[in-house]
N, C-alpha and C positions, 0 to 999 in steps of 0.2 A: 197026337192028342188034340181034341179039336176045341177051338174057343168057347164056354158057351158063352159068358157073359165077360165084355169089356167093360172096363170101367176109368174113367178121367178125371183125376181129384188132380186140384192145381187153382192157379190163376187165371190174369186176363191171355196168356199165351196157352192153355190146354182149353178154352173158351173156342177159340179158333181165330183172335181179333189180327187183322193183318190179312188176310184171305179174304175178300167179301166177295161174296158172289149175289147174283139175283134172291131176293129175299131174307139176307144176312148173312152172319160170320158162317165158315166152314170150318176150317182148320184142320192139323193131321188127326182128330176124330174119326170123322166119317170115311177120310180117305183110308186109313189105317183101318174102321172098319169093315170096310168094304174088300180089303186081302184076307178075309174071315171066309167061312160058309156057315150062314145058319146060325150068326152071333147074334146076342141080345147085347146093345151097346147103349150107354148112359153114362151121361157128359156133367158132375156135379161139380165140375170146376165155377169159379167163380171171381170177375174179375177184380181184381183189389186184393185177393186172398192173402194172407200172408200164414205161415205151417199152421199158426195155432188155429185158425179159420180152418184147415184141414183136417187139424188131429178133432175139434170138438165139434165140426157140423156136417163136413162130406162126407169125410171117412165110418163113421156109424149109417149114413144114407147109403153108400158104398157095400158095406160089410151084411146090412139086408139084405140085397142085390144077388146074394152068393157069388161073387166073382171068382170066374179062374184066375182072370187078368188085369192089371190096371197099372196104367203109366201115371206118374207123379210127379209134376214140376209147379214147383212153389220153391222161396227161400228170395228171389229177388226183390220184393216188395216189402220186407225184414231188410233187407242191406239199406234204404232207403229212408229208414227212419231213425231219429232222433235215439231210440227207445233200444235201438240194433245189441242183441245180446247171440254171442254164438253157443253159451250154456244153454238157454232157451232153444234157441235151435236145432240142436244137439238133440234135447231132451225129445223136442216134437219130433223128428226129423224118424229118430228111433222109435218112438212109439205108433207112430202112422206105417214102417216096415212092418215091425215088431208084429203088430195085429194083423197085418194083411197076411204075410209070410205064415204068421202060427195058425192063421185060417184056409191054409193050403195056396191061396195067391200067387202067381207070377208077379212080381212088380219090376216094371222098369223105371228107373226114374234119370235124372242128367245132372252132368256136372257143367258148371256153366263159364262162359267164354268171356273175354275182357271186354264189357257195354260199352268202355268208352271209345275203342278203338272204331266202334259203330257210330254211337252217338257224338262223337269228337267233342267230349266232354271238357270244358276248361283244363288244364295241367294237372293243378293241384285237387281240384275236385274228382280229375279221375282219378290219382293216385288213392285219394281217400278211399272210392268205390272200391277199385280194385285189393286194396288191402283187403277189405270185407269181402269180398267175392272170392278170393283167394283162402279167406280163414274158414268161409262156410264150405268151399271146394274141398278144404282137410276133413270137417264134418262129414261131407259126404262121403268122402274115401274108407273113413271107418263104419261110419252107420252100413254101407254095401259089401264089406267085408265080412262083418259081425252078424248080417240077416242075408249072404246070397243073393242078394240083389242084382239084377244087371244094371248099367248103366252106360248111358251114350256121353262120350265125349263134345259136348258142345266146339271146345278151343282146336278138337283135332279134328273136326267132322268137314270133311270136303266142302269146300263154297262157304263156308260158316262167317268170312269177312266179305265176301263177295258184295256190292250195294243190291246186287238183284233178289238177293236171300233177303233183302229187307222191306217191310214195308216202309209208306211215308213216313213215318214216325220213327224209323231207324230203332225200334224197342222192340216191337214185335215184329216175326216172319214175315216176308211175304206170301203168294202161294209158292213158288219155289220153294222158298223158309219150311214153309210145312209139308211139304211134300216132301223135302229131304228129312224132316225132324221123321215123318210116316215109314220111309224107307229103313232108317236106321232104328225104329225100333220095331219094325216087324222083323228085321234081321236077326236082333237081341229075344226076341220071342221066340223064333225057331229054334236057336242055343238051350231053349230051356223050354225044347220038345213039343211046343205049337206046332200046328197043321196051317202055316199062315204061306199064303200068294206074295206074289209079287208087287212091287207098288209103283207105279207110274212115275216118273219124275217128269212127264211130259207133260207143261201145262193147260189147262183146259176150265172154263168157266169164272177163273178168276179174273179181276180188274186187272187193265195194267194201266201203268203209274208212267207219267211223262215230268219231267224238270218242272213243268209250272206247281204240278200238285207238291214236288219237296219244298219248293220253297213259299206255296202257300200256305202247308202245313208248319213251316218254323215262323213263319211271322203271325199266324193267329195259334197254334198251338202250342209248337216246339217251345220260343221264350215263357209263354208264361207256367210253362208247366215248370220249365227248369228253375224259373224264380218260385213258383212253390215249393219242390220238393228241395232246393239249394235250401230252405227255409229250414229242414231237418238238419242238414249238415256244415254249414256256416262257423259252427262254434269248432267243429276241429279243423277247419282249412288254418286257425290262428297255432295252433301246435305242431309243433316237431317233432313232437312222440306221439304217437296214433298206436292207443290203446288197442288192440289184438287179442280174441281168447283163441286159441287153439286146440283142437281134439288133444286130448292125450289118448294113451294104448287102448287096444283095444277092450271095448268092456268096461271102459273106464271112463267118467265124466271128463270132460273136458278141462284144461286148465288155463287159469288167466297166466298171460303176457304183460308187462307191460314197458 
């Protein structure tokens, strides 16, 4: 069955940021569609996304498009804020399957890895993340249950801690990062009767990144980003109960923890 149209609803990682090549970002996009013949491919990811950014403005630009196919990573940039609800996300997470899936759509989308063992996030601030990466990780387990979904294991995906999978920024891929993120889900695409090639893991066009660039990137980037976004989550680093919703069964909204 052959591609005809791809499509990439997500964030600043389905964007392709972490890859730059001559004339900007690349990302597993292009390289993903280029193991196509003869695809029509459109990138309406958008950096900063968070789901509801995808259920109310890509995903209708998307579903235009007619798509066979479309990978879908968003949810991190909801762990993030103040505002972090996994019933919200729950509810988007389903409704962005829901309509791709009931619209005949392949979707792959991912389950995601521990950020801080990348970004060597304070103790307790990673614990924080990682509770929330862990409750939205439940989310996903049943949203791809309940709509047939494939999905790539971030936390069990070869090289996935590796520093070379990462860019400067230790957030997003490198091109490695995305060259691996292209290989595993053109794999998940075949599964579900795509006509897709092979994907290169051999690098080629991408920057590469030397010691000076990680550590010029933490003293003019990395600190003050993490004093912003720490900004969101500061009020739970003082508790010892860290609020939690969790999917309940399948079909079923989600239920608070606490």
């Amino acid at each position: 069955m052959l591609v005809r149209v791809l499509v990439l609803l997500g964030d600043s990682t389905a964007v392709g940021i972490g890859d730059l090549v001559p004339g900007g970002w690349r990302g597993f996009g292009p390289i993903l569609s280029s193991a196509f013949e003869d695809n029509g491919y459109r990138n309406y990811a958008v950096s900063g996304a968070r789901l509801a950014d995808v259920r109310r403005t890509q995903l209708p630009q998307a579903l235009r498009d007619r798509p066979s196919a479309a990978v879908v990573i968003a949810g991190v940039n909801d762990t993030l804020r103040s505002d972090f609800s996994v019933r919200q996300m729950h509810e988007d997470l389903d409704h962005i399957c829901r309509e791709l899936t009931d619209a005949g759509v392949s979707v792959v989308t991912v389950r995601f890895h521990d950020q801080g063992r990348v970004f060597k996030l304070p103790g307790r601030l990673r614990r924080v993340l990682k509770d929330r990466i862990d409750s939205y990780n439940r989310v996903i387990d049943v949203v791809v249950a309940r709509h047939g979904v494939r999905c790539v294991d971030l936390h069990t995906l070869p090289g996935a801690y590796d520093l070379e999978t990462w860019a400067v920024d230790r957030l997003h891929p490198s091109e490695r990062g995305h060259r691996l993120l292209a290989h595993a889900f053109a794999a998940e695409l075949r599964v579900l009767g795509h006509a897709v090639g092979e994907v290169s893991l051999e690098c080629s066009g991408g920057r590469e990144l030397t010691v000076w660039h990680h550590v010029a990137w933490l003293v003019v980037k990395g600190i003050p980003w993490l004093w912003r976004r720490g900004a969101d989550l500061v009020p739970l680093l003082w508790s010892d109960a860290i609020p939690a919703e969790v999917p309940g069964p399948a079909g079923h909204a989600p239920a608070v923890r606490s």
